[in-house]
N, C-alpha and C positions, 0 to 999 in steps of 0.2 A: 504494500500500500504506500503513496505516497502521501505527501503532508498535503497537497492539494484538494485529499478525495477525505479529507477529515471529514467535510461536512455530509460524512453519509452514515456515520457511524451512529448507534443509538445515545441521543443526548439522556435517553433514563439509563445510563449503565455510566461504570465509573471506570475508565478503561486505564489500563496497566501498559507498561511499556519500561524497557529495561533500556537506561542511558548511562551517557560517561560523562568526566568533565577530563580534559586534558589539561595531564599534569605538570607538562614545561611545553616549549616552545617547540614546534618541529618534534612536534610526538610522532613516535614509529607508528603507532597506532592510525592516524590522521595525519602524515604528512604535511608540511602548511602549514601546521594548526598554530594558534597563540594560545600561552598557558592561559587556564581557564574556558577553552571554549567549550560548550554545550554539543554533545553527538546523541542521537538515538541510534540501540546498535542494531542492525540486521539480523534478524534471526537466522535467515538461510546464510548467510555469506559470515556471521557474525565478525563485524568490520563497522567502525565509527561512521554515523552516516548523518547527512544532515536533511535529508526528504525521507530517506526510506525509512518503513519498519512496519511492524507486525505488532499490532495490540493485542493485548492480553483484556479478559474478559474481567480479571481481577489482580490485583498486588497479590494476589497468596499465587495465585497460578503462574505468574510473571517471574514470582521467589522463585518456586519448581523449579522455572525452567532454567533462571541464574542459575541455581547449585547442579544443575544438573549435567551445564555445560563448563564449569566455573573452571575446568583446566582449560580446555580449548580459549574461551574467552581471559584467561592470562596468559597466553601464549601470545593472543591475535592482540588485544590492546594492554601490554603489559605498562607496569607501575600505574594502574590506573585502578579508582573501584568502580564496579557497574552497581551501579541501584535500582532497583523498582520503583519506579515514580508514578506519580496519576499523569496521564498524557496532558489534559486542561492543564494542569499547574504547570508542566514544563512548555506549553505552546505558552504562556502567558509568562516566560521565565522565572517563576517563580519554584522550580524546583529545576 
């Protein structure tokens, strides 16, 4: 899904999505990036991304799927933490 096609999502449901913040400049992780910037990661490709990603129906399911993948995703965006966020609060930078 892209961040464009948000507004298709159910506004009654509190949607989950697993982000990163980069943690120096020119992170291995995002390429580019400046310390501090805001990624949602890809579930399929799990890779820092700034349109793409995959909502979760909820923070606990979002968890699951963090721990489940939590070597691959320190391998793919290392020195970094990935969190379950509410999607609204991070499109709103607030998370």
């Amino acid at each position: 899904m892209h961040l464009s096609e948000v507004d298709g999502l159910d506004v009654r449901k509190t949607w989950g999505i697993p982000a990163v913040v980069s943690p120096a400049r020119d992170w291995p992780g995002a390429p580019g990036s400046r310390r501090g910037s805001r990624y949602v990661v890809n579930c399929e490709t799990l890779q820092a991304s700034r349109d793409e990603f995959d909502p979760f129906d909820s923070r606990l399911s979002c968890l699951n799927w963090i721990m489940s993948h939590r070597a691959a995703l320190n391998e793919t965006l290392p020195g970094a933490t990935i969190r379950a966020v509410r999607l609204d609060r991070w499109l709103l930078g607030l998370d």
